[in-house]
N, C-alpha and C positions, 0 to 999 in steps of 0.2 A: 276836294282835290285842288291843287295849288295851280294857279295861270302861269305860266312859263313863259317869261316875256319872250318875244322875238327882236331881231336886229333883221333891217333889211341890210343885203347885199348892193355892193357897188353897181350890178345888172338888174336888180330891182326884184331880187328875188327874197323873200322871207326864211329865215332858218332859227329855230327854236333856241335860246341862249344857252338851254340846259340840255346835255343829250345822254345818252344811255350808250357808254363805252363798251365792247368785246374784242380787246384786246387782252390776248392771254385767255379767253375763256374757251376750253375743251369742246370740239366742234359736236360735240355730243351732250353739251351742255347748252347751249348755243341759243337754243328754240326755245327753252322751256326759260329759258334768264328776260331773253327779248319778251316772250309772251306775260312773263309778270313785270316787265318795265313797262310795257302798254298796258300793261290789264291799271296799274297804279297812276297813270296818267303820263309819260313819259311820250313823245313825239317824234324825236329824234334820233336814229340809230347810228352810231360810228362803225366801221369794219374795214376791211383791207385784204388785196387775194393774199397777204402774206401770211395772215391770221390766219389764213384755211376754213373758215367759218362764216363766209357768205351764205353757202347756203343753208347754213342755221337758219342765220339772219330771216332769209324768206320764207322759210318753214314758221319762222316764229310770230312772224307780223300774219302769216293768213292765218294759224291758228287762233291768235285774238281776236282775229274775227275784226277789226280796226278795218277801215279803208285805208288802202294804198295811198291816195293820194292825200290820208291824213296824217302820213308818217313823212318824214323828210331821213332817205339814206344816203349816205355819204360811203363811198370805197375809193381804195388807193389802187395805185399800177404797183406791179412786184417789181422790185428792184431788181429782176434777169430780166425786163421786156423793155428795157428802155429806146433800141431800132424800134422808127415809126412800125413795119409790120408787124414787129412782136408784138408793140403797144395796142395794134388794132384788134390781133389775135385774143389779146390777156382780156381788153375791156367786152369782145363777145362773151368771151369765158366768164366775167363778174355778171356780164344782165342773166349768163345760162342759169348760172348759181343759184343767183338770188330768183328768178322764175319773174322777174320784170322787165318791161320793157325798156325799162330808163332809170337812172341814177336823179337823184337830185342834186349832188353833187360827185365831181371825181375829180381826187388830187395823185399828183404825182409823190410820192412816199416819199422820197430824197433825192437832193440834189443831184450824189453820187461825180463831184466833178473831176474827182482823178478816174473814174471811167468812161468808157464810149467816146475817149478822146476830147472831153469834158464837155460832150455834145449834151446837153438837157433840154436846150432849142428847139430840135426840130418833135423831141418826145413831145415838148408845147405843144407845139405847133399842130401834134395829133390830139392832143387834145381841144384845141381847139376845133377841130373837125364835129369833135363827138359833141360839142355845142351846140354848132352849127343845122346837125342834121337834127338837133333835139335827145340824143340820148344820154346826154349831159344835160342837166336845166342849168349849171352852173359849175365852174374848172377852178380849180386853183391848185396850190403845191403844199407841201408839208417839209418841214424844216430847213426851210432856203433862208440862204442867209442877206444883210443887204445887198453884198454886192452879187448876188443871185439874181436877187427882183431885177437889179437896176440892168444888171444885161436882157434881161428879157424886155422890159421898159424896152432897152436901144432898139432888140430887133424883133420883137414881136407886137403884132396887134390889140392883146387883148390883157387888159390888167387881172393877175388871179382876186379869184372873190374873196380867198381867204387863203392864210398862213399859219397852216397847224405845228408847230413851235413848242418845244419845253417851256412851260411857263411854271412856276412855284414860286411861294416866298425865299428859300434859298438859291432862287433862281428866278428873276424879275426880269432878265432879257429883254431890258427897254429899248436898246438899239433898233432890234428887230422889229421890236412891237411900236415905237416913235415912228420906224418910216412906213408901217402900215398905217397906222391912223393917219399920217400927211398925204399918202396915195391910195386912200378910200379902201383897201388890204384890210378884211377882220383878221382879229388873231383869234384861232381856235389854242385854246390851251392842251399840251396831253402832258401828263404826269403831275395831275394838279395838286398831290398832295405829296409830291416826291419818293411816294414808294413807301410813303407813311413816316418817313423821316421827319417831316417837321411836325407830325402828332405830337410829339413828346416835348416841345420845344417849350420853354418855360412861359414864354411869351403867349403862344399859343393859348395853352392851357390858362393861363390869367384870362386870357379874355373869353375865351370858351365859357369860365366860372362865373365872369361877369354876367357875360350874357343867356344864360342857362341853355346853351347849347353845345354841342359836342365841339371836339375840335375839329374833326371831319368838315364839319358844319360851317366853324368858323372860316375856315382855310377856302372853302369853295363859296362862301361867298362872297371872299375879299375879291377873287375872280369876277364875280360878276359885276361887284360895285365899279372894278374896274375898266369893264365893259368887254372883257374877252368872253367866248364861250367854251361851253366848258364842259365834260363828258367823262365824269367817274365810273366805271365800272365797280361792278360785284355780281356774286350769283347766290348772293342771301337775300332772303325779299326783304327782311327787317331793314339792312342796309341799304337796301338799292331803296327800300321808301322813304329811308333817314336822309338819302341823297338829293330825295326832293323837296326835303321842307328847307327852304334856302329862302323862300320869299315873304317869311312873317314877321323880320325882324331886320335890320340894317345894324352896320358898324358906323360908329362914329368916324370922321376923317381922322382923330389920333391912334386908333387902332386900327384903318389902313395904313397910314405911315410906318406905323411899328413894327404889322408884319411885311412892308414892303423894305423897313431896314434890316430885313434879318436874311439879305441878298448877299449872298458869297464870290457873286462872280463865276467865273469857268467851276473855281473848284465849288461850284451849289448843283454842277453837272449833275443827274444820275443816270443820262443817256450818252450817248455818244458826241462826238463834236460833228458836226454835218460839212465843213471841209477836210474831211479826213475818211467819213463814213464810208465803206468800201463793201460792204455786207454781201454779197449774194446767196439766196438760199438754195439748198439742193433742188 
């Protein structure tokens, strides 16, 4: 079974560098995907009340029989509960879900700053509460941009742990991911192989051949050498196990550069832009 390095957090908390994605996975498929990411050695679960599949999530971690406190989960707030009470409302409804006490971590999903009067502040600011009392061990946001952080920097107390951000090789978003590394900010990567787009990338596959690993393979570990963390999903075990062999082999630094030159900018998007995102679900 492969050791999964960890990264400490800017509050001194540990979180696994490699995690087990359930985004987009059928909340009825949920349980049984998590149970063979643990059963494989996998420690870290991603999820979101947006996904509808919290309570997979917690179905899946007791059926493996795994101790709670040797999984590290991560949920987001839904982009309708951004007013402090709905936010307080939405985060009992994640611990209901999931049947735990406490998150290990909980990010705010998006910005959203043409909403709620492009109030994101005080949503913080409950979050910071859920740290406080303990049912957060650790807060942060997902796809904020700098000048997102930097207003929270002005008016809030508490630096997020981490900045879950698009990251891919047609999509290197060093801006975002430069001012997290200067203000102790992990960047948690999501869409790390772009929705499978840069599989096929000529580049890719050269080095993939080089190094008798998949391109999957390749792609998520250029993530790591570059020290984001990082959480592929699937609900094949073949893949969710191929998704862990990342730590038997390294890229030389000319094939980081190579797949970090095959960055498109805006158009290497396959998600939305996060000053414009406006989403709310029914």
């Amino acid at each position: 079974m492969s050791t999964i390095p960890t990264i400490t957090l800017n509050d001194g908390a540990t979180i696994p560098q490699l995690g087990f994605g359930v985004y987009q996975i059928d909340p009825d498929e949920t349980a049984g995907a998590v149970k063979t990411a643990l059963d494989l050695g996998y420690r870290h679960i991603d999820t979101a009340e947006m996904y509808r599949n919290e309570r997979g999530v917690g179905e899946g971690i007791r059926d493996s029989g795994v101790d709670r406190s040797e999984v590290f989960i991560t949920s987001k707030l839904n982009n309708g509960f951004h007013r402090p009470d709905d936010a307080r409302r939405a985060f009992d409804g994640t611990l209901e879900a999931l049947g735990f006490d406490h998150v290990d971590l909980f990010l705010i999903h998006w910005p959203l700053p043409t909403l709620y009067d492009g109030d994101f502040v005080s949503t913080w600011q409950v979050l910071e509460e859920f740290k406080r009392d303990g049912r957060a061990r650790s807060i942060g946001v997902s796809n904020f941009q700098v000048d997102h952080l930097e207003r929270l920097a002005r008016e809030t107390e508490t630096v997020p742990a981490v900045n879950q951000i698009e990251v891919h090789p047609y999509f290197v978003n060093d801006a975002v991911r430069t001012y997290g590394r200067e203000h102790g900010i992990a960047t948690e990567a999501w869409s790390p192989i772009a929705q499978g787009k840069v599989l096929d990338d000529p580049e890719v596959t050269r080095i993939a051949e080089a190094t008798g690993k998949t391109p999957a393979q390749v792609v998520l570990r250029w993530h790591i050498q570059r020290g984001d963390i990082v959480f592929p999903k699937s609900v094949t075990p073949k893949r969710i196990e191929e998704n862990l062999a990342l730590f038997d082999f390294e890229l030389g630094d000319a094939d980081i550069d190579a797949l970090s030159a095959l960055d498109k900018g805006e158009d290497g998007r396959t998600g939305p832009n996060p000053d414009t995102f406006d989403y709310i679900p029914d």
